[in-house]
Structures are given as C-alpha cells and as structure tokens.
C-alpha positions, 0 to 999 in steps of 0.5 A: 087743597087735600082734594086737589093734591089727592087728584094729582097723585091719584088713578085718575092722573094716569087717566088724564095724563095717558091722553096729553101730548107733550106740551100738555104733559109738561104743564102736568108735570110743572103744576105736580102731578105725580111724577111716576105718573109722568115719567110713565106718559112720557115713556109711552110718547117716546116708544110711540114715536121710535115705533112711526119711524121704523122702517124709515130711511135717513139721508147720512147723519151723525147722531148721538145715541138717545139720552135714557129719560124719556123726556129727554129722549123724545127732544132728541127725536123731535130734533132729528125730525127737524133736520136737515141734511148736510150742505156742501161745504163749498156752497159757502159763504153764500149758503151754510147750515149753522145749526141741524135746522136752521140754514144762512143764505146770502146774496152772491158778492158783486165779483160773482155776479159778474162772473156770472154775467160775463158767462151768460152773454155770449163772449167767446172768452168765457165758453167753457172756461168759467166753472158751474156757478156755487152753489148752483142758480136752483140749489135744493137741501133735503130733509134728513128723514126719507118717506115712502110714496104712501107716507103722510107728513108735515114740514113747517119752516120759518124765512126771515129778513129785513123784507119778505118781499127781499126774499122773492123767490129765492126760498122754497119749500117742497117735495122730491118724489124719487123714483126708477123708471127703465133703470134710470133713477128719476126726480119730480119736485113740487116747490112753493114760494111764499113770498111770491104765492107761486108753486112749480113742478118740475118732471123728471123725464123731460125737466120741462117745468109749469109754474101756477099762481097759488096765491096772490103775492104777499104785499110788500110792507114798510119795516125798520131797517132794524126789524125782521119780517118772519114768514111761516110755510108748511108742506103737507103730504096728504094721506091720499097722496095729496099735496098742499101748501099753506102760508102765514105771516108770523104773529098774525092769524090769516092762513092763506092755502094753495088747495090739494095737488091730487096724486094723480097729477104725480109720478107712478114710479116714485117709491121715495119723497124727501121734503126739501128746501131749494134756493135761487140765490140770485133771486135774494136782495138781502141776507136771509134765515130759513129754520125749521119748525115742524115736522110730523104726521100731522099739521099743528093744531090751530091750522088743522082745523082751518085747513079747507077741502079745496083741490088747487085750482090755479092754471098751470103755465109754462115756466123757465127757471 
C-alpha cells in the first residue's frame, strides 16, 4: 500500500498523467492521484484545445464565459463543439432544437401534406398563392464551429426512432463547402444518408445533383412498438482534403465505410466548410431524434483504427431531390 500510494503522489504521476486524455484523466483522478498533479494535466488539455480553435469562426452564439477549473472549462469547450447552430423558429413544430446538440423532427401534420400536395399538381387555384413549404422539403442546419478548406475534422451524430428504416432519407449528415467565384458566393455539399447507405452531392454552379450507393441499404428489423433503434454516422474531413463517411448500428461492432471522396472531386473556390445536418421532412414515417455526439480532429479510438484506405468507388448517377 505505501509503495502504491507513493507512485501516486510521486514524479512518476506527472509522467503517466501528462500522457492521458480526458477519460483517462478522470480514472487517475477517481483512483487518487495526486491532485495537483491532475489539476496541472487538466490545465494543460484545456490550453491545448483553446490553442486548435484559434483563428476559427463560429456561426452567432450566445455563450457563457468559461468556467475557471480547467476541467470544467474543458466540458464547456467540448459542448460548444457539439453545437449546432440555431434553427429558424418557424420551422417548428415539425423541426426544433431542444438542446445546443440535439435536434426534434416531426413528420409534416396531414393539413400540410395536403397543402403540399394541392401546390404540386397543377391546379391553377394554387399558383402563386401557397406560401414556400416550412421548413423547406431539404432543410440543412450547420454546425456552430466554421473550418477552413485545409481543416481536418470529425462530426459523429446519433438518429433514433422507433424504426430506422422510419427514418429513410429524411436525416443526413454532411459538408458545406462555401466558396466566391466571380463575386458570387457559392455552396457545394456532400451529404450521406444512413439509413439508406446513399451520398449526394450537390454543385453550386448549376445545383445539378448525382447521387451513389455507398453502402447497401440497412435491413430493416422487427422492433417493440416501445423500442427505439439508434444509428450512429460520422463525417470525416480528411487531412488530404478527403471525405469519407461511415455508419453503425448502436451496440453493435460492425462499421460499414463509404470509401474517400478525393479533393480533387471538390471545388477550388471554397475557402469555408460547415458540417451539416439536412433534412427531408417529407421523407420521415415517425418522429425522429438526431444528437450530436463527437466533434474533433480525429475519429474515436475503436473506429480509427478499423478505418480502411479505400477510395469511394460507387457509380454516380443523376439524381433529383
């Protein structure tokens, strides 16, 4: 006991703990290290995530300052990674955030699919009297931290609802590439849908879109009218300027991969990428969650290093949203 106790409030403490992130840290600190020694590390990870996110930009906020424990500092940092930026108030009920990660969708109420409906099939009645559909068919949120066109990051969310396969392809998870061109300001996004396994990307400077089957479809499963069925979905930004996606199913190991978009495949004009959340409301059979659960330089620990080098090789076809 005296040998243990002394290897926890010894030099060789700071040693150990200099090297652990923050789950790691937090085990050192329940089991009794000493806790200047932790205080210290925790002091360090806190100046080093302040330092990676100097110089860049952030979509309107309104933020508390930063607790002064480092700790706790650190928690505060990681949540405003998570963030997502505000959504318009009057997407609700069918759309709302109800917390800074975590968004509500709804399936349009039957009056609206109506409405809808009536605008679309050519009555005469209906041209030019129905206001725009709210939210819009493809509604996109972003992500509240803005990167630059060189940044490498991470975006992990969490879709849940009674069925996945409820979900279809009204949940996507993406990238905005954001970009001038002859004065004109220009948008490109690369979206994934993981229920269906299908990416799109839509070009800025014709909005023509090609859609790929990146992965075969997730099977559809039986499930109590009283379970949830949870899917996880990363967007990874390569440090080449790569993009790849990847899913699972909650609580089960099987990764599946989309293979890399190369750089090439992108726009030379962007000099911003948002990740982004989008929407097809119409495309939802239930109520559905979306949470965001990692955002980060670098993919979680178990799927990094299960990631494989492949490049994407679906065929691209023309699609229509």
């Amino acid at each position: 006991m005296t040998l243990t106790h002394q290897v926890l409030h010894s030099y060789s403490a700071r040693e150990i703990c200099s090297f652990l992130q923050c789950r790691d840290l937090s085990s050192a600190e329940l089991a009794g290290f000493d806790q200047r020694v932790i205080f210290s590390c925790w002091n360090a990870l806190r100046l080093s995530a302040e330092a990676s996110l100097i110089g860049k930009e952030w979509l309107p906020q309104i933020w508390l300052p930063l607790p002064e424990h480092p700790k706790a500092a650190l928690r505060e940092i990681n949540k405003r990674l998570l963030s997502i930026a505000q959504i318009p108030a009057s997407w609700a009920p069918a759309a709302r955030r109800v917390s800074t990660e975590r968004l509500n969708i709804f399936p349009r109420t039957h009056p609206e699919i109506q409405q809808l409906r009536a605008h679309h099939s050519g009555v005469e009645d209906y041209v030019g009297s129905l206001p725009p559909a709210v939210p819009p068919k493809r509604a996109a949120v972003t992500m509240a931290l803005g990167l630059d066109a060189d940044s490498h990051w991470v975006v992990g969310v969490r879709m849940s609802a009674n069925k996945a396969h409820f979900i279809g392809e009204g949940c996507l998870i993406g990238a905005a590439f954001i970009g001038t061109q002859g004065g004109l300001g220009l948008v490109t996004t690369l979206l994934f849908a993981p229920v269906s396994g299908r990416v799109f990307v839509t070009f800025a400077e014709d909005n023509s879109c090609l859609a790929a089957q990146s992965m075969p479809a997730l099977e559809e499963r039986l499930m109590d009218d009283d379970e949830h069925e949870e899917i996880e979905a990363f967007l990874c930004l390569g440090i080449d300027g790569a993009v790849s996606f990847c899913r699972r199913r909650v609580g089960e190991e099987r990764v599946e991969w989309s293979g890399e978009v190369p750089r090439e495949f992108f726009p030379a004009w962007a000099e911003h990428k948002f990740a982004t959340l989008d929407f097809q409301i119409d495309q939802l059979k239930a109520p559905a969650e979306v949470l965001v659960t990692w955002a980060g330089p670098q993919l979680p620990a178990a799927l990094a290093s299960a990631m494989p080098l492949s490049k994407f090789d679906a065929t691209w076809n023309e699609h229509r949203w």
